[in-house]
N, C-alpha and C positions, 0 to 999 in steps of 0.2 A: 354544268353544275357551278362551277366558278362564276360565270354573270348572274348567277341567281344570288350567290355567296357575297357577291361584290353587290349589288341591287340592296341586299337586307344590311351588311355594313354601315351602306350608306344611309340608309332611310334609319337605322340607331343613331349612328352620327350626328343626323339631322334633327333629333327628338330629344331636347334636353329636357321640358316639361316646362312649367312656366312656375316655380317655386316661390319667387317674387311677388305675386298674387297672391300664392294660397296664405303666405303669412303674414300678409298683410291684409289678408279678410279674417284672418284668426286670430290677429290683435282689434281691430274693430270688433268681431264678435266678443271678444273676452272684455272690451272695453265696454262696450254697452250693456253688454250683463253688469258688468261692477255697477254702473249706473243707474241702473235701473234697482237694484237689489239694496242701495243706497237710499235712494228716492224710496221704497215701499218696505225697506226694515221696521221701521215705526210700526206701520198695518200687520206685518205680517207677526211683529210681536205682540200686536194689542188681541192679536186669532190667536195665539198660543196660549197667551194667558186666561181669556174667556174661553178656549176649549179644557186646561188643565181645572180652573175655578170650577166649571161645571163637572168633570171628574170626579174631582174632589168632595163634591157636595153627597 
């Protein structure tokens, strides 16, 4: 039971994860959304407004 106990220690020990990746793909993703949602606010308010006009009528 003890080398099995000493076996799993070690292998947590050895598993820190790679966390340095994950937020560093989660500022690129966050960054290229702001980008993009920059780039197509104009369109996306020109659909708002022809969807509300039309409402409205």
């Amino acid at each position: 039971m003890s080398r099995l106990r000493n076996h799993f220690a070690q292998l947590l020990a050895e598993d820190r994860g790679d966390v340095p990746g994950w937020v560093m793909i989660t500022l690129m993703s966050a960054v290229l959304v702001a980008g993009l949602l920059a780039l197509a606010a104009p369109a996306f308010e020109g659909l708002f407004n022809q969807a509300i006009d039309q409402v409205s009528r």
